[in-house]
Phi, psi and omega in degrees: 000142190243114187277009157306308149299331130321317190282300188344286200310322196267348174288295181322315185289313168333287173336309186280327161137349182333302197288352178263352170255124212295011167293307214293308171324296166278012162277331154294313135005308204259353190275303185302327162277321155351272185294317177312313186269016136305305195240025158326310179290309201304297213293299145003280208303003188234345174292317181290326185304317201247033187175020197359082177256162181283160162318334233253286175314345195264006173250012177258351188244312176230294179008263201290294169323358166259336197255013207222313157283322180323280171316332144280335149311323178289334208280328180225001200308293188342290201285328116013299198236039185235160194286145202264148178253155160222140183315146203229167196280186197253309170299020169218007115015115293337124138193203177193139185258127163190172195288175170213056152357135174205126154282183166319290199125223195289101207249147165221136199219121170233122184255160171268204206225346204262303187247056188283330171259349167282292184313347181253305174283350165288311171311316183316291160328280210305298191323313185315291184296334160304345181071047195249161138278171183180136143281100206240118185232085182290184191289166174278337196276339177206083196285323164306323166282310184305308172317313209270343146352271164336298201295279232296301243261319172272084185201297168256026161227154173276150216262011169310313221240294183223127181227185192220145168256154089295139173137179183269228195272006149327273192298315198273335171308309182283328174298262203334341172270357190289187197211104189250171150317290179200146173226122169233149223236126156231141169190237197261154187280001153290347041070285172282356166284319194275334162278330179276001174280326163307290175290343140332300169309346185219020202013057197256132188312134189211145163229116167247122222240108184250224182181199187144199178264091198260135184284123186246108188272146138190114194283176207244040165226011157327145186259113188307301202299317164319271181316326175287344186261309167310315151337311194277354195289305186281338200270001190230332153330105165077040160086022180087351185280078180198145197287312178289347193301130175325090171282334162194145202255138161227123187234171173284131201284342171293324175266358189302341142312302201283305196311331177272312188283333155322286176311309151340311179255021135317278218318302188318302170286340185256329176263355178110211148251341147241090217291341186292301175307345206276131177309330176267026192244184208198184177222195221242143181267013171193154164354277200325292230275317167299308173311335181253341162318301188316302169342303176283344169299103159252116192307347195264352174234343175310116155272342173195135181109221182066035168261092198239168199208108181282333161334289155263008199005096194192139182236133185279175166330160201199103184253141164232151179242095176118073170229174184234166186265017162259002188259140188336288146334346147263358166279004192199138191325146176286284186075049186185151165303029176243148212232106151309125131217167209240155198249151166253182251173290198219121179318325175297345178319312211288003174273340173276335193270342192265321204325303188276352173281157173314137175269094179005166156237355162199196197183103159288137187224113147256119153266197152208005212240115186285337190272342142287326189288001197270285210297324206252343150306325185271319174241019151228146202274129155197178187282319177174154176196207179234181170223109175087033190180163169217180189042315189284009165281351185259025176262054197193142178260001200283345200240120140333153148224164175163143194262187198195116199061262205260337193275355155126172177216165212084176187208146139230220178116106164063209183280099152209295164313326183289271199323303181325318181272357192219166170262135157280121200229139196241115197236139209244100190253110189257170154276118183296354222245324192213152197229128199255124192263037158278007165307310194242151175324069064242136155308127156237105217303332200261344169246350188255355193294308177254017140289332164281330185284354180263334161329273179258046194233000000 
């Protein structure tokens, strides 16, 4: 594939004005939930191939959540892209002020593997409804869903107007030498360090949706049996593969027995007793990946799990107890079923102990106690999270999602998404019928010096 001749083309197409009327937009919009729920089965059958999720998790996690953004976009694009007025000062007298949405232009959306079709077509939908062109280069890591990609995209757009890259790291070098609009990257934040050194070099706008180690606070007026079940719900959802997924719980040390044992009979009702066995339970995507979860795991702290299968590569749930923040297993995001947990002493503890970590991409609090949950929205930086709940805030088109410092920067989502594919240009309309001449040269300070200072004052 010659992506030189792919960007000419969709930069020429931009160029002629195809992509900006918002008609054209939400007829694509509307052509693309089509076609998608068209290929509801394929899409099912290539998420288990490649990541063995169930029917039931791959339309509650990306499906119907792409077909959930789609629709709001068709739904709301008009009001979106249309200019906003604004009040303009008494010194720029005649005129009127307002916002202008523009998109970009030539847009590249490199998606991940943990989520392949929800992370590549929900940006994509924004791009669309923003009135962008695109290039879209899902993972090497999930060829099957990256194949059924291909088939819908080139099935409803011309590839002037939206294509697919495929390949591996190859493939992703040569776009990042390319020269886009704007790039949105979402994976690991080694990844997103090496895409924001590219795009510097050309200075170009990028949001990058990172991860990192997010944290499950729970403090000890928490309704335990609840929070272990929500809990074992977000940290075990796609095998733990999820960027927002819970990485290790701090909890208050008085309760923290009971809270493991709580979680403990979760893990159990909801996967069974041999969780390997369960048809909905999904595995790891790959060696590599498996080989380094297996790794972090010390058996000698495991209360429950620490069961793996090289095969099929799959780890069962996985609980540790009594860990530290030197063990191994805290250095670096899990991104696997395995769950740490680490203890406070005094709730101001957990602001001292987080003070110094990267800032999450997302952060969980179970309370009851409002003035923590107050202190902790309020003094700690993180990208978005729950309160009494985990992963599902970014299951709303009403809300940014989006990371903060090392965990990424930008949001999309609904108009967060929208706003993200596009520049806003701040437009000034004077009038010709009258012209105020204080302005201009030669100032004459004795009759305009105190109309201006009431001006701009």
């Amino acid at each position: 594939m010659n992506i030189d001749k792919i960007l000419e083309k969709q930069k020429q197409y931009y160029i002629s004005g195809a992509t900006l009327p918002v008609d054209f937009r939400i007829r694509m919009l509307k052509k693309l939930r089509s076609v998608i729920k068209n290929y509801e089965p394929e899409i099912a059958s290539a998420l288990k191939s490649d990541l063995g999720k169930s029917e039931f998790e791959s339309f509650m996690c990306e499906t119907g959540l792409v077909l959930s953004e789609i629709s709001y976009m068709i739904k709301h694009t008009r009001k979106f892209a249309s200019k906003h007025h604004v009040s303009t000062p008494l010194a720029q007298f005649a005129s009127h002020s307002y916002k202008k949405p523009s998109p970009y232009g030539n847009v590249l959306i490199m998606s991940p593997w943990n989520y392949p079709f929800l992370l590549t077509m929900d940006p994509l939908a924004d791009a669309i409804a923003a009135g962008n062109t695109a290039v879209v280069k899902p993972s090497a890591y999930s060829p099957a869903t990256s194949a059924v990609i291909e088939k819908i995209i080139s099935g409803c757009f011309p590839p002037e107007y939206v294509t697919v890259v495929t390949g591996g790291r190859k493939e992703n070098s040569a776009l990042l030498e390319k020269k886009f609009d704007f790039i949105f990257f979402t994976g690991s934040q080694n990844v997103g360090k090496e895409v924001l050194r590219h795009t510097a070099e050309t200075l170009t706008p990028v949001v990058l949706e990172l991860g990192g180690k997010s944290p499950c606070i729970v403090d000890d007026t928490a309704k335990l049996k609840l929070a272990a079940k929500r809990i074992v719900f977000g940290k075990f959802l796609n095998c733990g593969q999820t960027c927002v997924a819970p990485d290790y719980i701090l909890c208050k040390k008085s309760i923290k027995d009971k809270l493991i044992e709580e979680i403990c009979r979760q893990i159990k009702k909801q996967f069974g007793d041999t969780p390997l066995s369960n048809p909905d339970y999904g595995r790891i995507v790959n060696e590599k990946h498996f080989s380094r979860i297996c790794k972090m795991i010390d058996n000698r702290k495991v209360v429950t799990g620490g069961v793996f299968n090289p095969e099929t590569l799959q780890i069962t749930p996985t609980i540790m107890n009594h860990v530290t923040w030197e063990d191994a297993v805290m250095g670096e995001e899990i991104f696997g079923p395995v769950l740490p947990v680490l203890t406070f002493d005094e709730f101001e503890d957990v602001f001292t102990l987080l003070a110094g970590k990267p800032k999450p991409l997302a952060l969980y609090l179970f309370s009851e106690n409002r003035r923590h949950i107050k202190a902790v929205t309020e003094r700690l930086s993180y990208g978005g999270g729950c309160i009494n709940d985990t992963v599902i805030h970014l299951a709303t088109s009403e809300m940014g999602f989006g990371g903060v410092g090392e965990s990424g920067m930008g949001a999309y989502h609904g108009k967060e998404g929208f706003l993200a594919f596009s520049h806003t240009k701040s437009i000034l309309d004077k009038k010709t019928w009258m012209d105020l001449p204080m302005r201009y040269q030669p100032y004459n300070r004795k009759l305009y010096s105190k109309l201006l200072h009431m001006f701009l004052k």
